[in-house]
C-alpha positions in Angstrom: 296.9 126.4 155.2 294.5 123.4 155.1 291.8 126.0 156.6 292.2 128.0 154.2 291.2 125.1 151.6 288.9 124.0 153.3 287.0 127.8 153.4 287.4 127.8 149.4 285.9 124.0 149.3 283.0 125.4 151.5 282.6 128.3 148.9 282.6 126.4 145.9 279.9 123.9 147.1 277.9 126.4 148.1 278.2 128.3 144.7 277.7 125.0 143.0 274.4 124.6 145.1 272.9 128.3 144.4 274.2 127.4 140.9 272.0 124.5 140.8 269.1 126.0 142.5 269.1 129.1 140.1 269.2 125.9 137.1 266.1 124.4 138.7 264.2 127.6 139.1 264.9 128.0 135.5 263.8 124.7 134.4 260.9 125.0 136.5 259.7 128.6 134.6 260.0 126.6 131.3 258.3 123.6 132.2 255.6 125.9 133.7 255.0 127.6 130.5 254.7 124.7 128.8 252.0 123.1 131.3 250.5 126.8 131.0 250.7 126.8 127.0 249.2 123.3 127.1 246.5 124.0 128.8 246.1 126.4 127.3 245.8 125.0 124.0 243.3 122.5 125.4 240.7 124.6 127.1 237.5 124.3 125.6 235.9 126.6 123.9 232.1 126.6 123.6 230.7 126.0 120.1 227.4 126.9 119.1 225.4 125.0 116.3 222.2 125.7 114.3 220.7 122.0 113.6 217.6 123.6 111.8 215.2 124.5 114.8 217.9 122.3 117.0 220.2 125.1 118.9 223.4 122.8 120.0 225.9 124.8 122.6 229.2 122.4 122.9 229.6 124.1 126.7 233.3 122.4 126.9 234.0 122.5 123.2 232.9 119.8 120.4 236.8 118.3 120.7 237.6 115.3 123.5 241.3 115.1 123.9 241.7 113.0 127.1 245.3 113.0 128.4 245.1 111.6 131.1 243.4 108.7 133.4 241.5 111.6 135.8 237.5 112.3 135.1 236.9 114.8 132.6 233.6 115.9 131.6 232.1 117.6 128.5 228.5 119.7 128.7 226.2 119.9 126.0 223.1 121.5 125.9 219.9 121.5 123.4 217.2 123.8 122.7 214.4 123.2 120.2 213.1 126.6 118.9 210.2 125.5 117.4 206.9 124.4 118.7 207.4 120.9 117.0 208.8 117.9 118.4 212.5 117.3 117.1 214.2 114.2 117.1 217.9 114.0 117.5 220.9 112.0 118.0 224.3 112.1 119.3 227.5 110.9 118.3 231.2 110.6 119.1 233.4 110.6 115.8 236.9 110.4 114.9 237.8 108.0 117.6 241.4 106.9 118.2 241.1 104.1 121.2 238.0 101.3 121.2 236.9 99.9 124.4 236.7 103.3 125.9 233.4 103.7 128.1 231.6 107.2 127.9 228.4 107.9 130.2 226.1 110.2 129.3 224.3 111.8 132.1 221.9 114.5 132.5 222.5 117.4 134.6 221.0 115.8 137.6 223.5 113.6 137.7 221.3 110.2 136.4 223.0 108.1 134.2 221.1 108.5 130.5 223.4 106.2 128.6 226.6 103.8 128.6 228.3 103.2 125.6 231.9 101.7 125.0 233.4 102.4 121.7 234.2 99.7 118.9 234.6 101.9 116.0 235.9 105.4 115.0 232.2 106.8 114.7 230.6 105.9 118.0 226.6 106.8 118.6 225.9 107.4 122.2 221.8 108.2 122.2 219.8 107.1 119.1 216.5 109.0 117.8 215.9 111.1 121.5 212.7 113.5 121.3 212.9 116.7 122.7 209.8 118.8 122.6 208.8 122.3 121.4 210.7 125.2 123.4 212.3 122.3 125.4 215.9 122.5 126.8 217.9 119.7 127.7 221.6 119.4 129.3 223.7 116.4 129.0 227.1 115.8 130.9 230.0 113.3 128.8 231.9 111.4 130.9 235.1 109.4 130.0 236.2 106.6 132.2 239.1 104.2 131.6 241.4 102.7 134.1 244.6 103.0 131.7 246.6 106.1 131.0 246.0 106.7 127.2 245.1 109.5 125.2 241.8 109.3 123.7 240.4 111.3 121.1 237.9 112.5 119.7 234.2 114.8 118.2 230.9 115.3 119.6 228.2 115.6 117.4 224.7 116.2 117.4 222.3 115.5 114.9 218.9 117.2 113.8 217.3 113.6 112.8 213.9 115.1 111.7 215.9 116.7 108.9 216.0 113.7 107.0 215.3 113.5 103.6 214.2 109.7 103.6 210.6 108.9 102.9 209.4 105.5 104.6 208.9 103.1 101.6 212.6 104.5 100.2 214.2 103.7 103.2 212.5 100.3 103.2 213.6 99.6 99.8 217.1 101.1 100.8 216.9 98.5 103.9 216.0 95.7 101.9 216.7 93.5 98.6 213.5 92.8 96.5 213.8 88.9 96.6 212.2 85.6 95.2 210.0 84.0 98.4 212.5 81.0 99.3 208.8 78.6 100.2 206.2 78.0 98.2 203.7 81.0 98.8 200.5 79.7 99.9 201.6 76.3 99.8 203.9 76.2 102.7 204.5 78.1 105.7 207.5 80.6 105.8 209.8 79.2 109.1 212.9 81.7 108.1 213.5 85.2 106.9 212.4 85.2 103.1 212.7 89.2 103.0 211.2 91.8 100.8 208.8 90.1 97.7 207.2 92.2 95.1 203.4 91.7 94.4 200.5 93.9 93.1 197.5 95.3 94.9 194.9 97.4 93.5 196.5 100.7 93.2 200.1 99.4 91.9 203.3 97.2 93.0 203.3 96.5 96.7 205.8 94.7 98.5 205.4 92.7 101.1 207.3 90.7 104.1 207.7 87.2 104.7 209.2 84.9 106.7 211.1 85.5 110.2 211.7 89.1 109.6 214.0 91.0 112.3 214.1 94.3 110.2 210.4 95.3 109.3 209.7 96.9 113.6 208.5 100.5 114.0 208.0 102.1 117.1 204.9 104.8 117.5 204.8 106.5 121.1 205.0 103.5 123.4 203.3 101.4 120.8 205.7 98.7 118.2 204.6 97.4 115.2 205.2 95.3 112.4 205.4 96.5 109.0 203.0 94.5 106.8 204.0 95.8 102.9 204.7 98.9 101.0 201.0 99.6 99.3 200.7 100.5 95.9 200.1 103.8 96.6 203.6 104.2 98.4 201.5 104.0 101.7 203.3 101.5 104.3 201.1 99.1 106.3 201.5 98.6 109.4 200.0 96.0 112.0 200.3 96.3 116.1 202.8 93.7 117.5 200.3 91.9 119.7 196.6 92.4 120.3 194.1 94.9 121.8 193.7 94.4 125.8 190.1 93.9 125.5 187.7 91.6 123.5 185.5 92.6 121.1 183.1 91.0 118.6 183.7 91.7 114.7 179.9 92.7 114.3 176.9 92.3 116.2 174.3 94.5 114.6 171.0 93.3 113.7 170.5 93.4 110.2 168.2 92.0 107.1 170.8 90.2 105.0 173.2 88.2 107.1 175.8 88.5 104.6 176.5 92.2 105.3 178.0 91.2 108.8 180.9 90.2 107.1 181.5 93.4 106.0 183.8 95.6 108.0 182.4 99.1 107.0 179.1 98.5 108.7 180.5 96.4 111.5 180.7 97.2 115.4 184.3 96.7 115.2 185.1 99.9 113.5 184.0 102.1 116.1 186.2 100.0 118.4 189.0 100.6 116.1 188.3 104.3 115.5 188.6 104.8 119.7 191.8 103.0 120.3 193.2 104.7 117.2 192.0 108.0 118.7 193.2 107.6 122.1 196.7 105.9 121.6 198.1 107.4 118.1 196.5 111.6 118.4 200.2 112.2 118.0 200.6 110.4 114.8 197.4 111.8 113.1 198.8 113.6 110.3 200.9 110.8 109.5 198.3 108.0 109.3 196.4 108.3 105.9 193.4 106.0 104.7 194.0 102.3 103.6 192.0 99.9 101.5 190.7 96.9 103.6 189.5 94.1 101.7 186.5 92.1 102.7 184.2 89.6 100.9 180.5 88.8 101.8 180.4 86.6 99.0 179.6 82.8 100.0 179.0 81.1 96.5 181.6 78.3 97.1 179.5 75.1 97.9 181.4 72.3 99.8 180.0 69.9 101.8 176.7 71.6 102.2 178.1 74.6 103.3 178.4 78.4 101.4 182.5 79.2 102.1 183.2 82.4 100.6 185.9 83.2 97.8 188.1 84.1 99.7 188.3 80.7 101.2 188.0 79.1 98.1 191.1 81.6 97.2 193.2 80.7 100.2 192.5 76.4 100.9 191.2 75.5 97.3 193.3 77.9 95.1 196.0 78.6 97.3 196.5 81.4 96.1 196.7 84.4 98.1 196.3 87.4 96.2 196.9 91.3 97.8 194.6 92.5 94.4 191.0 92.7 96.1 188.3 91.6 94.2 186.1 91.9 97.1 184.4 94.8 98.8 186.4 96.8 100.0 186.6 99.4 103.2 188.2 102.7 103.5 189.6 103.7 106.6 192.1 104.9 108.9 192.3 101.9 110.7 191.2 98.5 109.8 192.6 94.7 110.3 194.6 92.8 108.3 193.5 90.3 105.5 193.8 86.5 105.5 196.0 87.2 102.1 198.0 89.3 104.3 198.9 86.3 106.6 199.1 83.9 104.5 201.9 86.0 102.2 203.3 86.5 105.3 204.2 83.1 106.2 200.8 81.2 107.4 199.3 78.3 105.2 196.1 76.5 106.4 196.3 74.8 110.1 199.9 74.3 110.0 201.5 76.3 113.5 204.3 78.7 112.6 205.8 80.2 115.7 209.1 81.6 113.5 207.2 84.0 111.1 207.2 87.6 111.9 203.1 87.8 112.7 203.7 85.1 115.7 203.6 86.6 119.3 204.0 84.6 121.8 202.1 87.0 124.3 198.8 86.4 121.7 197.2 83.7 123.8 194.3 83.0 121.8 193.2 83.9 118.5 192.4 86.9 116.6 190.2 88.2 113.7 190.8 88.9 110.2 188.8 91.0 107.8 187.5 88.2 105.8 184.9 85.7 106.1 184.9 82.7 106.3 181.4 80.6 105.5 177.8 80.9 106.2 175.8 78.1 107.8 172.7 76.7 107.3 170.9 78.7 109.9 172.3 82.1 108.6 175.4 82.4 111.2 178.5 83.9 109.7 181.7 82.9 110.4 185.0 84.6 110.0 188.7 84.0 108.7 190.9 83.7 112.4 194.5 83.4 113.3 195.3 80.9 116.2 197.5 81.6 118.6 199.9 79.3 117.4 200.4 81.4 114.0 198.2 79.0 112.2 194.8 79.5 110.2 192.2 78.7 112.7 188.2 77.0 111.7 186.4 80.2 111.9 185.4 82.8 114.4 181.5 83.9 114.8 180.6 87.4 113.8 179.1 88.0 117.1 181.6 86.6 119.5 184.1 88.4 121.4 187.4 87.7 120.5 191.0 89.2 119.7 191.4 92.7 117.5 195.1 93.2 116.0 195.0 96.8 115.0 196.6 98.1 111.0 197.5 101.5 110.2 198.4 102.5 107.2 201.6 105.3 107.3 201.8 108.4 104.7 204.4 108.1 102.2 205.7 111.6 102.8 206.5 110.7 106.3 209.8 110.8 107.3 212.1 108.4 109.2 214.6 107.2 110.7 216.6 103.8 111.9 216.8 100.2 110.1 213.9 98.3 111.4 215.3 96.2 113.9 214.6 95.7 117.5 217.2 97.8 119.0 216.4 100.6 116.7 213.1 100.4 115.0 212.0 102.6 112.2 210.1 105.9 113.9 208.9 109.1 112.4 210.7 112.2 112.6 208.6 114.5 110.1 
């Protein structure tokens, strides 16, 4: 009799057992759909966007939703179908999680970019070029440590459809300000910003102080932005000087006087080359600019003929962007000792905070205006000493520094906010 239970125990636990297996099989259907349906409902689908000439194909989708702690990649790829260079950038948006770090890499594998996120809108590569008929293929990587799920949208952005013409964008940047020191009267040793002036063909504004805002980068080339011209034209001067030396003029001419002028000096020629062989790109973007220069040495003191735009500057002080002098026309040129001195120089006082020091300038450059005339007929002109101050005079024949202005088209187009880490640069 106790056999016979025990053969009807054995029964029932082996019916409880298939019972339980047939449950887990059962279980294990379901919970397969539902990894099946879910990933499912995240496999990426490839999205393919018109930016103007910029063809974007999201290979793995435009959506990041990272479940998990395991690599996970997203491909991207960009074609520019027009023969024109295209400038674009890219963007994460709608971010759930901060202090995630995305790589960006190019299909080869080399790291392009590394960007952790500290907002919802994230921008992982800023103002990239990409040539006519070029392609180019980017891998997004994700990497945290944690298990979280992050979120979020890739986006890529045709910059060189911007609307913005360079003096708007400037004015957009910037407040139009009072100068905080006495222009002409003191030197400018912090940022005064954006001051309102005249010149001859309008209201110009110009920098002054220790500017962090007014950069632009051209090719491999950085400058400073100088003013808005009347015109709407924005001047710009190189961030340093020229490698070589050169002298401002040594022609031989009749009348001294006319050395001091720039549109029959040596230097232009100079100018014209390095303009020629470093900015071809930027051609159609660089338009003529007024350069003022006086010949005119009628101020008398102390037995020597200054000209008037000394007694402007040291007697007057008062620096005035309205030319009155004779003036050149040009694509490239050099920048006026009212230029500087609105800027934030005043007489021999150093100024190593205001936006036109550089401490790789290790001597002193020229300006376009002169300075005085001795006795024996030899021209001086206006210089900047490497310290940031107004220096005694430069001869019209000696070799010496050449800071390089430009003036930039007010139809051009642009991008960024003037600072270092993303300096204004042209993308129409």
């Amino acid at each position: 009799m106790s056999r016979i239970l025990d053969i009807d125990t054995k029964y029932k636990i082996v019916i409880v057992i298939l019972i339980a297996i047939f449950l887990l099989v059962i279980l294990a259907a379901l919970v397969g759909n539902k990894v099946k349906d879910l990933f499912k409902a995240s496999t990426p689908v490839a999205i393919i966007v018109n930016e103007g000439d910029l063809v974007v194909d999201y290979i793995d989708g435009q959506k990041i939703d990272f479940l998990d702690n395991n690599p996970r990649e997203y491909k991207v790829t960009l074609t520019n179908n027009s023969s024109e260079k295209i400038y674009y950038s890219l963007y994460l948006n709608d971010i759930n999680v901060t202090n995630v770090i995305v790589k960006v890499f190019d299909y080869d594998d080399n790291l392009v970019e590394s960007v952790t996120t500290s907002d919802k809108s994230t921008k992982l590569l800023n103002l990239v070029e990409i040539n006519g008929n070029e392609t180019v293929r980017y891998v997004i990587k994700i990497e945290t440590d944690t298990l979280i799920n992050f979120k979020g949208n890739l986006k890529v952005v045709n910059e060189s459809l911007s609307n913005s013409s360079f003096d708007d964008l400037i004015l957009l940047n910037n407040d139009v300000v009072s100068p905080k020191s006495r222009v002409g009267n003191e030197i400018a040793t912090v940022n005064e910003g954006l001051i309102s002036t005249s010149d001859n063909k309008g209201t110009s504004y110009y920098f002054r102080g220790s500017i962090d805002n007014n950069y632009v980068k051209l090719g491999d080339l950085i400058f400073r932005i100088v003013r808005i011209n009347g015109d709407g034209s924005v001047r710009l001067v190189l961030d340093g000087v020229l490698t070589d030396l050169y002298p401002y003029n040594n022609k031989k001419v009749t009348d001294a006087k006319l050395l001091a002028l720039l549109k029959d000096s040596s230097l232009v020629s100079s100018l014209n080359t390095w303009l020629n062989n470093n900015l071809k790109d930027y051609s159609s973007y660089i338009v003529d600019g007024d350069y003022c220069n006086d010949n005119s040495f009628t101020y008398n003191f102390n037995n020597i003929n200054y000209s008037r735009t000394y007694e402007r500057i040291y007697a007057d002080t008062a620096p005035d962007l309205y030319c009155t002098g004779t003036i050149y026309t040009g694509k490239v040129g050099l920048l006026s000792i009212d230029e500087v001195v609105l800027a934030g120089a005043y007489k021999n006082m150093p100024n190593k905070y205001y936006y036109l020091y550089n401490d790789d300038i290790k001597r002193s450059y020229v300006t376009s205006n002169g300075y005085f005339i001795n006795q024996e007929n030899n021209i001086s002109m206006m210089n900047i000493n490497s310290d940031g101050s107004i220096g005694d005079g430069v001869l019209v024949d000696s070799n010496t520094y050449i800071r390089p202005v430009i003036n930039i088209s007010m139809d051009a187009k642009v991008k960024g906010d003037g600072t270092i880490d993303n300096p204004y640069i042209i993308v129409s």
